[in-house]
N, C-alpha and C positions, 0 to 999 in steps of 0.2 A: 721452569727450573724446579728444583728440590729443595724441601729447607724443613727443619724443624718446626713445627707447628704446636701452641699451645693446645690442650685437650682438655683442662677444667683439670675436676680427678683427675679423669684419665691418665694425666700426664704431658708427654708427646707424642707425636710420629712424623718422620719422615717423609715426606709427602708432598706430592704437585703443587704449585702453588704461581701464581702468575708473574710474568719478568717484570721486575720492576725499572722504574723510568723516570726521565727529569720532570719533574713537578713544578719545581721551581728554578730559577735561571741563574739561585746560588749551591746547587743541589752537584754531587757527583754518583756516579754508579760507581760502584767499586766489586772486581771478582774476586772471590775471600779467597785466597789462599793458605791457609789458616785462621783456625777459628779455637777458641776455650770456652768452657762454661765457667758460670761463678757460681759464687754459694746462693748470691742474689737469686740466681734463677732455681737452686733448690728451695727456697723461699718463696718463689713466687709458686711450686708445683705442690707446696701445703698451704698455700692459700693467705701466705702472708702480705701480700702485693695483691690485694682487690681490682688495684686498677689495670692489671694484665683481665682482659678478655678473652676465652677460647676463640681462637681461631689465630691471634697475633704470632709471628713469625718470633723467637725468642733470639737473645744474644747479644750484645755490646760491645764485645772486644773480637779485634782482628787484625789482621795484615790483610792487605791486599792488592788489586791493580785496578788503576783508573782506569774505565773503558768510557767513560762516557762525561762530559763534563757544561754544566751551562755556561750559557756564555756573561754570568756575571762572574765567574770564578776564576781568581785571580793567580793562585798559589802553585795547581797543580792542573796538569793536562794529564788527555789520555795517554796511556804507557808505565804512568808513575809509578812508583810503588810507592805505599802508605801505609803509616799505621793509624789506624780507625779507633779514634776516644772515644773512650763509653758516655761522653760527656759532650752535649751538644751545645754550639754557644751562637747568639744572634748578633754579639758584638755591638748592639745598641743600644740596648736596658738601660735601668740603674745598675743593676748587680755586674753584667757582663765590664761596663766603663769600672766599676772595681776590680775585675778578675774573680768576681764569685759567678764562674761560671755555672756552676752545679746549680742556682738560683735562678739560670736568668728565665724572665718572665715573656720573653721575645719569640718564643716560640720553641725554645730550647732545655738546657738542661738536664735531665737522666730520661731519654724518649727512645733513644734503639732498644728494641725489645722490652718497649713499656709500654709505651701511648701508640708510636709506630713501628713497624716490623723492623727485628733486628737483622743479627751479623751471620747467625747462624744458618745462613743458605747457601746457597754457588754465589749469590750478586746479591750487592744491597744497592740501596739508595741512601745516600747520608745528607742532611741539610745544613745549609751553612758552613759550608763544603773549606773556605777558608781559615776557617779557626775549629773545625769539627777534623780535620785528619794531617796525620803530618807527616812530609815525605822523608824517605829513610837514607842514609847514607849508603850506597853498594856496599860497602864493609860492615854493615850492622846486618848480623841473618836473622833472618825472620821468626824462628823460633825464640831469639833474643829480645826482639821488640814486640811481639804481641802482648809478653806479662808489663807491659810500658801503657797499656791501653785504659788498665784498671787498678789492679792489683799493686801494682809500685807505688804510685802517684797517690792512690788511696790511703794506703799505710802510712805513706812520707805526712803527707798534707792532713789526715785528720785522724792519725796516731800520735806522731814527730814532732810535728809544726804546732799541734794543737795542745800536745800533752808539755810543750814546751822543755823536751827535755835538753839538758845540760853537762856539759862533762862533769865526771864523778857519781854522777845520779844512780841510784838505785830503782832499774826499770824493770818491770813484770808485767809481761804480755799474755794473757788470759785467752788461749784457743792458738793453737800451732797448726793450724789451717793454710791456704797459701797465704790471704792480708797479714795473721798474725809473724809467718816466718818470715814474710817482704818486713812485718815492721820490725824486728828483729837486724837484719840486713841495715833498715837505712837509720835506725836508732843507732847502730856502731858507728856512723860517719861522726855521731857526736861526741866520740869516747865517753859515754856513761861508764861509772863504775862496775858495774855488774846489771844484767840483765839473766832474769828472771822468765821460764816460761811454764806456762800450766794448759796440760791437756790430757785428758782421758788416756787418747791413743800414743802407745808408747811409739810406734814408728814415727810420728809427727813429732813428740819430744826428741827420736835420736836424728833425725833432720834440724832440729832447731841448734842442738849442740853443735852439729856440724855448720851450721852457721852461723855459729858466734853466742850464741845462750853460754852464757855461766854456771847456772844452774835450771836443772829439771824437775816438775813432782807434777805425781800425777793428780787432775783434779778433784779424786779420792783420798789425795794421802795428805791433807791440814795442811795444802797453800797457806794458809792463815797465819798457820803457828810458822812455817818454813819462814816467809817473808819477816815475821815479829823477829825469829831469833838472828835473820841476817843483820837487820837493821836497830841490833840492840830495844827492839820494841817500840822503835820511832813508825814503822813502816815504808812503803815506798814513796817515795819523791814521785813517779809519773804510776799510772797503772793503766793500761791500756787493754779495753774490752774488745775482744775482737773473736764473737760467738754469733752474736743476738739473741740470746737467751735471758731470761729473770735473773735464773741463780746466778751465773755468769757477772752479770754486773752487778746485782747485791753482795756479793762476793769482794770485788773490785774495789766499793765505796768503805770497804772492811779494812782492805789491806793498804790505804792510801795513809800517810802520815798527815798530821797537821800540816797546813799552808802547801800541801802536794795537788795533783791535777789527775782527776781523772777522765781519760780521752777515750769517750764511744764511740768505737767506728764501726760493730755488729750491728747490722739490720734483722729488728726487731717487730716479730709482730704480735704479742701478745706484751701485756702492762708487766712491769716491772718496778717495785715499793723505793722510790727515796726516802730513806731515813733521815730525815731529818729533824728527828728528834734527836738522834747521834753527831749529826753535822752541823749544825746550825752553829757550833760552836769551835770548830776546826778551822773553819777558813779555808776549806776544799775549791777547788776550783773543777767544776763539771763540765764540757764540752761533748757538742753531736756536732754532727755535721756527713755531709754528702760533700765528694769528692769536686773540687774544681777542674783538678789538670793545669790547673795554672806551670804548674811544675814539669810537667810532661817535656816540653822542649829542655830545659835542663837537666833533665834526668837521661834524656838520650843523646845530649851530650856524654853523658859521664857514659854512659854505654857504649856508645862507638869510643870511650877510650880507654874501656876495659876495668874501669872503675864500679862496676853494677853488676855481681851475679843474678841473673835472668831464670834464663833456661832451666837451669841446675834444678827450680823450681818441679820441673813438669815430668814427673814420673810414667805417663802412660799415652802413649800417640796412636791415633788414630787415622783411617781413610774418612773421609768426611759423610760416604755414606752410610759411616758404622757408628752414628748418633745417637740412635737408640740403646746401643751396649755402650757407648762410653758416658749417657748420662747413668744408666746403671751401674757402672764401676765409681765413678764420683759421685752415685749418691750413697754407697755403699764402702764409702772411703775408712771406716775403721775394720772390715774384714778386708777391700784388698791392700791397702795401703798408698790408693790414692791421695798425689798432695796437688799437683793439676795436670789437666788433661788438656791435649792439643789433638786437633781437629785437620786434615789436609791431603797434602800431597798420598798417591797410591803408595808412595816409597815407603811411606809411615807403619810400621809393624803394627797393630795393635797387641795390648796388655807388654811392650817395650818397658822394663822397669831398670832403670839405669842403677849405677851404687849412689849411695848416699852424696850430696853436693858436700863437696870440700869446701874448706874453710876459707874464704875470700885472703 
């Protein structure tokens, strides 16, 4: 088969790579029928993610068809369609018996396109096949539930859930990327007051208003003082870092009011300064975290019932052997105006750039 292959520098390339196979007897095959990249994996192609090695197959999220299934696997057979969590769970840990699956220590949590070859080929292998994919409704289309794999669940559970927000709230999302505009989307389920977003690229700001942002500035133009003068100089009740950059979140712990939350969900790989010579006194509440999916089955719930714009997301669709230019167009998302890219069927136009997502 073919798949994306890490290069070091280099990059990627598209290239042979051996079919992969049951390993284990809780393990399924799955053929991607679509595929996305994340920011994660521009992260790992500047060297932010050490523990990606050259030659590892990249990729996390997908749809796809079970072709092959062990015979411990309980959930799903060959035929299925599924969508593939970027999140791998053993279901017998400590962490996993809490639902911190992105923790668990069993053999699991963030390993497709990490430790083991990912999403981004013809066929993967996924392990722990029962609580690692979940099968789709016929009514739910696949371009809808591939952003259900990372990016929703991500945003919900370590933006939402973690930033604790609340109706009335005053919320600013820091990067209108795809995580930041998903958390945008499922921060409105809480009717906050007003939501806040900050990004350089003005196409991503006029995506964010189209889904629900309040207000927009650009992260040249005194977030700082924007947020101070919305908030009568209190600041914001949640602030959600969603870059992985330094400034980015020194930024974040600026515009947080007293006894507010700030929620990093940017994967970061150089240091970034807590002041806490500023905070020690505030009562800030700071939270990380990596994505469980805990959420993922209720979330596609609300998807198969119309409840969850998805898709609207994904500005530029691809054939799956056009890998190579679509990670170039999404790493180059402030010239074309990529917000996410889909990977698949030959039907898929490439550089396809839909209007702006309407307002749920």
């Amino acid at each position: 088969m073919r798949a994306a292959v890490f290069q070091g520098p280099a990059g990627i390339a598209w290239q042979d790579v051996p079919d992969p196979d049951i390993v284990d007897q809780s393990d399924v095959v799955v053929r991607v029928d679509l595929v996305t990249i994340c920011g994660t994996d521009l992260h790992i192609l500047k060297g932010d993610v050490p523990e990606v090695t050259p030659g590892r197959v990249l990729g996390h999220e997908a749809v796809g068809t079970v072709v092959e299934a062990g015979r411990d696997v309980r959930t799903v057979r060959p035929g299925d369609r599924v969508l593939i969590s970027c999140i791998t769970a053993c279901g017998r840990c400590r962490y996993c018996r809490e639902g911190r699956y992105g923790q668990c220590r069993g053999g699991g949590g963030w390993i497709l396109g990490h430790t083991v070859d990912g999403t981004q080929a013809e066929y993967v292998r996924v392990p722990f096949a029962d609580l690692s994919v979940h099968p789709l409704p016929t009514a739910v289309d696949s371009a809808d539930a591939v952003l259900l794999a990372d990016i929703f669940p991500t945003s919900y559970e370590v933006g939402v859930l973690n930033g604790r927000v609340r109706p009335a709230d005053t919320v600013v999302v820091v990067g209108a990327g795809p995580i930041g505009l998903a958390a945008i989307t499922t921060a409105r389920l809480y009717s906050p007051g007003r939501i806040v977003a900050v990004d350089f690229a003005a196409s991503r700001l006029e995506a964010a208003r189209a889904l629900g942002a309040d207000a927009t500035v650009g992260a040249d133009e005194d977030p700082e003082q924007l947020v101070a003068d919305l908030t009568d100089g209190q600041g914001a009740d949640v602030v959600m870092e969603a870059v992985g950059v330094p400034e980015a979140f020194e930024s974040c712990t600026r515009m947080v009011r007293p006894g507010g939350h700030v929620a990093n969900i940017g994967v970061h790989g150089k240091p970034a300064t807590l002041h806490l010579e500023d905070l020690w006194i505030k009562d800030v509440t700071l939270t990380t975290g990596l994505v469980d999916t805990a959420s993922t089955p209720m979330l596609l719930r609300m998807l198969a019932a119309g409840r969850l714009p998805t898709s609207q997301l994904v500005t530029h669709r691809f054939e799956l052997g056009q890998m190579e230019e679509a990670y170039d167009v999404f790493g180059r998302a402030a010239d074309t105006g990529a917000i996410k890219v889909a990977l698949g069927a030959p039907q898929h136009t490439a550089m396809q750039v839909p209007a702006p997502p309407a307002v749920p």
